[in-house]
N, C-alpha and C positions, 0 to 999 in steps of 0.2 A: 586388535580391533574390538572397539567396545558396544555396546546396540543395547545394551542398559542406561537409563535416565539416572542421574546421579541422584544423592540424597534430597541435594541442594536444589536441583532439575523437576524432581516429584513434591518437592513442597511448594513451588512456584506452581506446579501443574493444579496442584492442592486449592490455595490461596486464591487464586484467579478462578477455579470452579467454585469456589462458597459466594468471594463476591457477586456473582453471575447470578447467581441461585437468587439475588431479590431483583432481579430483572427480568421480569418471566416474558413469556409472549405476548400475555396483553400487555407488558409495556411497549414491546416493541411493534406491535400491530398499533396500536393507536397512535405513537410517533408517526407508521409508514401512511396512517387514513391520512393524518393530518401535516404530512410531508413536515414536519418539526425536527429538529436536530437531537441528537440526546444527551443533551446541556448535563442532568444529572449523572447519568452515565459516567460521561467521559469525569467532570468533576469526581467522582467516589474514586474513578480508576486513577486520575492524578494524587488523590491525596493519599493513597493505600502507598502509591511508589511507582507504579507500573508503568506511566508512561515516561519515570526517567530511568530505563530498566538502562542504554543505553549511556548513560552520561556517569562519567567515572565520579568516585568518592569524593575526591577534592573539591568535586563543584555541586555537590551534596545528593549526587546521583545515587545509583544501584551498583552501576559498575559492570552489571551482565555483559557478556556478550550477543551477538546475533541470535545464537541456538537459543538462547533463554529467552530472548525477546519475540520468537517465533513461536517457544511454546504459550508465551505469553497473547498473540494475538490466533492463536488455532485453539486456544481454548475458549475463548472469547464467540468464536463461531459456534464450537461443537457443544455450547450453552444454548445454540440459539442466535446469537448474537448479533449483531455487525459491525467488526471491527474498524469497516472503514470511515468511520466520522473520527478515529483521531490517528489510524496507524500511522500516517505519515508523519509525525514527531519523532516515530524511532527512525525510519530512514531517512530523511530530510538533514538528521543530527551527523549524521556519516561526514558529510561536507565542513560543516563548523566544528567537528571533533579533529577532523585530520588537518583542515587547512585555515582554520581561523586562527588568528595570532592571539595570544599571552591576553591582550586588553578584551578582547570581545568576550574570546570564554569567558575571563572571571568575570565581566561581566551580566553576557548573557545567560549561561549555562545553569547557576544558580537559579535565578528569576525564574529559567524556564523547569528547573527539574523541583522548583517549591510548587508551583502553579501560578505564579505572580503573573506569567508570560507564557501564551500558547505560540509554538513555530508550527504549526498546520499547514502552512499555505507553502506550494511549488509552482510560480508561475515559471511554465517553460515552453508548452504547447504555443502554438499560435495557429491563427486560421487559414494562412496560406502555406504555411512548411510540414507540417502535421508533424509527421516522425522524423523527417528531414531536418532534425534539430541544426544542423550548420546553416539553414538558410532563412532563419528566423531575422526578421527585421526591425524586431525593439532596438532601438540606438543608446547608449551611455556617451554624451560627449564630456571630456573634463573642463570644467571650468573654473583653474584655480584651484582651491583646495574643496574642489565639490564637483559631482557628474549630473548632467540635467539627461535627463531617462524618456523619452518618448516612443509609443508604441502601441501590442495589444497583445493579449495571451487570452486562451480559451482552453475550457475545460482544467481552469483552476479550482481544484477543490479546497471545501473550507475556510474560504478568503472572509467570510461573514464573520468566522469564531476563532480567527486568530489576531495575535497582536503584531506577527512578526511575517514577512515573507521572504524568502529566499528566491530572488529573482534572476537569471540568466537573459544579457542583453550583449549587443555588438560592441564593443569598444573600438575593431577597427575595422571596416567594409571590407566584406566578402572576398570585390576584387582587389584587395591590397595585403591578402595575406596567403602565402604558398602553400599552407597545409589551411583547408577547407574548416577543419577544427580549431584553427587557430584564430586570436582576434574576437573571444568571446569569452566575458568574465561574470563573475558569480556577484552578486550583490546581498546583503541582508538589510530588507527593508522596513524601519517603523512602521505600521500601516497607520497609527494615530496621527505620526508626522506627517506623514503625505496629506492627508486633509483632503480637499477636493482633487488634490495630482493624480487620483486613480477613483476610477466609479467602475465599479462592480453591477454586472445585470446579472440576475439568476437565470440560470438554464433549466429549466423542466426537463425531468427525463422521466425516463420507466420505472427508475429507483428513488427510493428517498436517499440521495444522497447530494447534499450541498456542494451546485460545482455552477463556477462563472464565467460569462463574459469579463476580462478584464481591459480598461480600456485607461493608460497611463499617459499623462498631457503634459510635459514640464515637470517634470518629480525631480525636484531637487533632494539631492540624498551626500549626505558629507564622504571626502576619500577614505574615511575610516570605517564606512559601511562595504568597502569591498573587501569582499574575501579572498586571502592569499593574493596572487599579484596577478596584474592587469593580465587578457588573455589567454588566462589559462583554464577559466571556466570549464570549459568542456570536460578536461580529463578530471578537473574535482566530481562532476556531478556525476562520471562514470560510478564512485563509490555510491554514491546515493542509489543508483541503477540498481548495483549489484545487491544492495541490502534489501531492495526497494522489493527487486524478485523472489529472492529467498521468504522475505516477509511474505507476501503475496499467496507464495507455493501453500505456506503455512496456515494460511487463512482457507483458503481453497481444501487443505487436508482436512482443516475444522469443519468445511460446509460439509462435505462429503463424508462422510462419520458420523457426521447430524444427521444427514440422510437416508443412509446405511440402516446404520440403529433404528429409524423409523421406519423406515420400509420394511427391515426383514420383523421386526418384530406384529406391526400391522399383517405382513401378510403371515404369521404364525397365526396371530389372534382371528382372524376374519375367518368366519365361516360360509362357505357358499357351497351349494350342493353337497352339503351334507359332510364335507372335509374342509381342512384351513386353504387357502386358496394356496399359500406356500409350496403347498403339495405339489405343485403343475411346475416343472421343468421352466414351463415357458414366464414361469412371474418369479421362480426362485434362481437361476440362473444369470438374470442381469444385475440381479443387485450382487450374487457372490462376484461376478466380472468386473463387474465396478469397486467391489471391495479391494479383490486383485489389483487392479490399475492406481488404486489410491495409496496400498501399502508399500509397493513401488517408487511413488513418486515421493512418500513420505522418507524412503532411502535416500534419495538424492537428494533432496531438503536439507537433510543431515550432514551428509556430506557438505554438499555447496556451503552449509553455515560451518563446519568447521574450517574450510579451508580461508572462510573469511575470516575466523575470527581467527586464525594462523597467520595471518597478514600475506597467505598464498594467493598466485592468481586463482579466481573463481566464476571467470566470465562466461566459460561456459555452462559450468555447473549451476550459474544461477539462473540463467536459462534455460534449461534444462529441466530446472526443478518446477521454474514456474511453468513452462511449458505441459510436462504430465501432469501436476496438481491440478492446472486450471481445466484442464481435458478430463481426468476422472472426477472431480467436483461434477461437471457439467452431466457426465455420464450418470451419476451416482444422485442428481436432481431429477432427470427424464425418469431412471427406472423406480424411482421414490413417486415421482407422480402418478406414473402407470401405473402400479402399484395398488396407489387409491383411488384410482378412477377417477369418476367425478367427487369426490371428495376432496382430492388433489386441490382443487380448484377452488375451492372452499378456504375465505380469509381464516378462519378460527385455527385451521389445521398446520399454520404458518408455513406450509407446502411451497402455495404460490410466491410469497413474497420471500423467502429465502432461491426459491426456482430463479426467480429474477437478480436477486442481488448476487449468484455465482456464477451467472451469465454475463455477468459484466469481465470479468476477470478473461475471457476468449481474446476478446479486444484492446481490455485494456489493464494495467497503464501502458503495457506494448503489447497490441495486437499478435496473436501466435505467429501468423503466417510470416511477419517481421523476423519471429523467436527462429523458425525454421530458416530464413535468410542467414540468420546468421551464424547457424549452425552449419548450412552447407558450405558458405564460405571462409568461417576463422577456424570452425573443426575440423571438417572436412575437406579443406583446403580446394573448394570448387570453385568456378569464376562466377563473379556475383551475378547477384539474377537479378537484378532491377536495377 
């Protein structure tokens, strides 16, 4: 058992910390005043390599694995960062790496690991089935050598600033198929082609993060835009899940090590009553706890990405990972704020607006209490709870 970073692993860890270094906080506070995308960002990170860490050499990729592409987006946090305006390229790619045929990769995969072509976008949510992905109501009928697509998805992120989306829709009604999962297939969608066949409304939230109403009317999309065969959707996008988590866990480990490092060394430095405030049990003691619970779940991260990138099952572990990462981040923002007090609170100190952008990750992209569902019933073999 190994728990050293290889050479290859610390120069990646290396390379993505220098890039980071000209992206400081006022660039990223002034993107979050001005709710902006970070168009240059992501652009420096595609053209360095990083966001084709995932797509093998052939198709002019990196070639990484998961583990590399994790320490690739937790470094990206523990800069400051926020990786989530393009993480989803490297999990999204899970699905067209495993189950796209011979034509698509060489076509697409190239395009997308030059920068030609952003895959950002995952429409899969919708607004009546939420997590209950089998009961989603976008329809794909075929017609001929094409499927006409009608429907709606919510809370699709970065549908603005990509070219491509990978769409999950019915191909055959709910009631006409024996397994619940079954009767649901993966599409990849031009978004230039569709033209008016899909209008995107933006959703305001608490983060600056670009996420839509999607609203699809007659999208006509050729049978060569579906991925792997009719149906089977579901179990393709379970890979995307799994990478989707491990990613996540990793991003989560970078917020909370942002955090960490800020807190304890502020409350080293501050002086109040005549000693550093660190001094007090009651303000040094949550952030060492939170330390704990991060270095934890940064094990299981580890784990979970090697058994992925082993081709072992890793369903639980990847839940797992994102489950504690996303719990000690969360942890590891509270006592960073309390910490500063009102300072905390204070835009300059990029406190608040990282406080927010690692509160997302509780909820979502799968809300915890889901994560614990599904730990007590396929780990722990207990009768489901919902």
């Amino acid at each position: 058992m190994e728990f050293n970073l290889t050479e290859e692993q610390q120069h990646i860890r290396a390379a993505v910390r220098e890039l980071c270094r000209k992206f400081t906080g006022e660039y990223w506070r002034k993107l979050d005043h001005d709710r902006a995308y970070p168009e240059e960002f992501v652009q420096t990170l595609t053209e360095a390599g990083w966001l084709a860490a995932l797509i093998p050499e052939e198709y002019d990729g990196a070639g990484l694995g998961i583990t590399e592409a994790s320490l690739i987006l937790e470094e990206i946090n523990l800069s400051g960062g926020n990786s989530a305006a393009c993480h989803a390229q490297m999990y999204i790619m899970g699905s067209l790496l495993r189950y796209g045929n011979a034509e698509q990769k060489s076509y697409y995969l190239p395009k997308i690991a030059r920068g030609e072509l952003r895959l950002q976008a995952f429409g899969v949510t919708e607004p009546d089935a939420g997590s209950d992905t089998t009961k989603i109501k976008t329809a794909a009928v075929r017609q001929g050598d094409s499927y006409v697509i009608n429907g709606q998805k919510v809370w699709t992120s970065r549908f603005q600033h990509s070219d491509l989306m990978l769409l999950l829709a019915r191909t055959t009604p709910l009631e006409q198929v024996q397994d619940r999962t079954g009767g649901l297939s993966l599409f990849l969608v031009d978004l230039h082609a569709a033209g008016d066949s899909i209008e995107a409304r933006p959703i305001e939230a608490m983060v600056n993060h670009e996420t839509n109403q999607v609203f699809i009317n007659d999208l006509r999309v050729p049978a060569s835009a579906l991925v792997g065969e009719e149906g089977k959707g579901f179990r393709y996008i379970l890979d995307s899940w799994n990478a989707e988590r491990i990613l996540i866990a990793a991003e989560c480990i970078g917020d909370g090590r942002w955090f960490v490092e800020k807190a304890s060394r502020y409350a080293s430095d501050r002086v109040v009553f005549g000693k550093p405030i660190g001094t007090n049990q009651g303000v040094q003691f949550p952030i060492a706890q939170a330390h704990a619970h991060i270095e934890a779940a940064d094990l299981m991260r580890f784990k979970a990405a090697w058994l992925f990138d082993n081709k072992q099952k890793c369903g639980a572990e990847a839940n797992l990972a994102k489950l504690l990462a996303s719990q000690a981040s969360w942890e590891a923002a509270n006592a960073c704020l309390t910490t500063h007090g009102g300072y905390g609170l204070a835009v300059e100190y990029d406190i608040e607006r990282k406080f927010r952008e690692t509160r997302l990750y509780t909820v979502a992209p799968v809300n915890n209490n889901l994560v614990l569902a599904y730990i007590g019933q396929h780990v722990l073999n207990m009768p489901k709870s919902y």
